[in-house]
Phi, psi and omega in degrees: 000320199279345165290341167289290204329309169310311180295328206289304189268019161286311207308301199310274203318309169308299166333291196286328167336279206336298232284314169305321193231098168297335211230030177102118147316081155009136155270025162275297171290335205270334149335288180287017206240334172273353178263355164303326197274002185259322182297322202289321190284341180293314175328280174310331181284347169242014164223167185284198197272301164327303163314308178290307210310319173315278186314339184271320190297339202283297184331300196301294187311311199297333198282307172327316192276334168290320205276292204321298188308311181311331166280326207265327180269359158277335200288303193300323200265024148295299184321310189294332179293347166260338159299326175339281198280346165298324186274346176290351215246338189242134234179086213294325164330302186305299185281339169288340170264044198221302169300305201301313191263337110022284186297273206290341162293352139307291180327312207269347179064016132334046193278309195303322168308296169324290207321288183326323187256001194271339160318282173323332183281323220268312184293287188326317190282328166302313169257356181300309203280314166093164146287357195095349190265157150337305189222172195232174185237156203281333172325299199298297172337292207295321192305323180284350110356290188296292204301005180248301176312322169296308175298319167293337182270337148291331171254022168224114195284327184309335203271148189226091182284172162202103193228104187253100149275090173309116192324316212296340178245038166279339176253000145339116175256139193247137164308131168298166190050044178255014186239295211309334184283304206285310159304332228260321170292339193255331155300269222260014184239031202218280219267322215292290226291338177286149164280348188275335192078149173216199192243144151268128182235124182232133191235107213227134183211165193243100168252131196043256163232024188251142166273122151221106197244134171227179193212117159218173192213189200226021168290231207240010160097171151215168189278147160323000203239309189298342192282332217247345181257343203276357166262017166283138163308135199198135202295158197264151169249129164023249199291344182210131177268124144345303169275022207253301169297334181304290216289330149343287213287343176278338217267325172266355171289312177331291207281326200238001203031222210276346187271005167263129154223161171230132174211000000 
């Protein structure tokens, strides 16, 4: 009898571990859960059966009611982190000097120019609103870039791109809307402040089994005291939100835990 028992709450516990986190255990939770299943053989080897069973559904609820609240409280804060970055990607600043430069390229009989960013404005809004999923394929990711790049680089003639995907990570899936911030930082905390204008370069590779992307530009730098703050939480401003690189790095922690890094 005390080995169906033993055997009964690997079975109860594995299940249900399973049946909650498909996608992987906490190392927080998986401590309490060996130390339930150690309590549960302690149990048994000093009580009857009747007695453990009581203790083990009790065992069962507390691990269940940790795993279920952790999911249901990562879950809230994906959301709020994707609202986040939808209000960093639509910026009313943006789109009214946007609209603005439209109007006056009109005005100049610009058609082909119109066409080209109100498409583009049009791609942008659009992959912004999304199907309703989480993630993107990194392919989905760049094209909704190119639709930001395209707009800023007509209206800053000085700004340059340079963008090397390696095909193999192109169905890599990434939480959507996480690169349009981090160019959109390397544009206006990088390049606008140069007078010459410069290039943003974004590059993607397959290390080991590790996606490695980087976004980088030829501006004007940061300072140690800025290098050492940009992943502090920090309030969105007018014209380029703040919060945009933060809100990256929470945004891939959420999803990847500790095997996500920004550096």
């Amino acid at each position: 009898m005390l080995g169906v028992w033993v055997n009964f709450a690997a079975v109860v516990v594995g299940g249900l571990i399973g049946t909650l986190l498909r996608g992987g255990i906490p190392e927080r939770f998986r401590r309490t859960i060996n130390a339930g299943l150690a309590l549960c053989v302690m149990l048994i080897g000093m009580s009857g059966a009747l007695k453990t069973s009581s203790v083990l559904i009790v065992i069962v609820s507390v691990v269940a009611g940790s795993l279920l609240g952790e999911r249901l409280r990562i879950e809230e804060q994906k959301r709020k982190s994707e609202w986040k970055a939808l209000q960093a990607q639509i910026q009313p600043h943006f789109l009214y000097n946007t609209l603005d430069s439209i109007i006056w390229m009109s005005h100049a009989g610009r058609s082909e120019e119109v066409v080209e960013m109100t498409s583009a404005l049009a791609a942008l809004l659009r992959s912004s609103i999304g199907d309703g999923s989480d993630t993107n394929t990194l392919k989905t990711e760049i094209a909704h870039v190119r639709s930001y790049l395209t707009i800023q680089k007509m209206r800053y003639h000085t700004l340059h791109d340079e963008i090397d995907i390696d095909p193999q990570t192109e169905d890599c899936l990434l939480p959507k809307l996480v690169l349009q911030p981090l160019v959109e930082n390397a544009i206006y905390h990088g390049i606008k402040v140069k007078q010459q204008g410069g290039t943003v370069r974004i590059e993607s590779l397959l290390e080991e089994d590790r996606l490695l992307i980087t976004v980088e530009d030829d501006g004007v730098g940061m300072t140690p005291e800025q290098l050492a703050t940009i992943l502090e939480k920090k309030e969105a401003d007018g014209e380029s939100s703040k919060i945009g690189v933060c809100n990256v790095n929470e945004r891939l922690q959420l999803f990847f835990g500790s095997e996500a890094v920004m550096k």
